[in-house]
N, C-alpha and C positions, 0 to 999 in steps of 0.2 A: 594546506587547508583541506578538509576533509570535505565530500562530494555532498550534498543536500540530495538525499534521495527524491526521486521523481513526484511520491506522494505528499510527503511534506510540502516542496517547494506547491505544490496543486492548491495544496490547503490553506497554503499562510496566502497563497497569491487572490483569494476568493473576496470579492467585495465585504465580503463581514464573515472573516479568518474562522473557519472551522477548527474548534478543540478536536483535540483524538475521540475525547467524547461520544461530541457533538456527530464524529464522521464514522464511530462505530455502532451510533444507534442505526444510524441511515443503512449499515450495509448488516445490522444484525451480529455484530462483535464488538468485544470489550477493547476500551482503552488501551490494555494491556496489549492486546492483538497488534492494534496498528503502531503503539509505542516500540515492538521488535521487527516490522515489517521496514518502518521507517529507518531503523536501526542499523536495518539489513543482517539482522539475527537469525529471520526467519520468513520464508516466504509463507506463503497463503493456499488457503486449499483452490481451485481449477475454479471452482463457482464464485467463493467470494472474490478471484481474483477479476473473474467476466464483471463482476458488479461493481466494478473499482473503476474497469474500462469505462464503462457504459456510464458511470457516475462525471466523471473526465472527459467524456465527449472524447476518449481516445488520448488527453495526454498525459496520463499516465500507461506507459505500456506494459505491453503483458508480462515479458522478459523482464521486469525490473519487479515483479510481485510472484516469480515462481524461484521457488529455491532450487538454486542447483549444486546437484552432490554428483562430484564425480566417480563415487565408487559405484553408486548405483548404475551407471550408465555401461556395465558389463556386457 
């Protein structure tokens, strides 16, 4: 069984379930945005991911919203 990433599980867990929508107006990107974040297709740039934290009271953490490429890390 495949892991529920950190943001989803946030989202469906919220007293009245945030769409991707719904949680990309709040942080200023599309649907589309968080539909590959949750994916884990693709991480988030440095700012929207501080506003994800700060949105989560911290449970969603950083390291689950920054994409890591190991070739970059030369």
């Amino acid at each position: 069984m495949e892991e529920t990433h950190p943001l989803r599980a946030w989202r469906k867990s919220q007293d009245k379930p945030l769409s991707q929508s719904e949680l990309g107006d709040k942080l200023g990107i599309g649907p589309s945005q968080i539909s590959q974040i949750e994916s884990g297709l693709r991480g988030c740039s440095l700012g929207v991911a501080i506003k994800i934290v700060a949105l989560t009271d911290g449970a969603v953490p950083l390291e689950s919203l920054v994409a890591t490429n190991s070739e970059s890390a030369v």
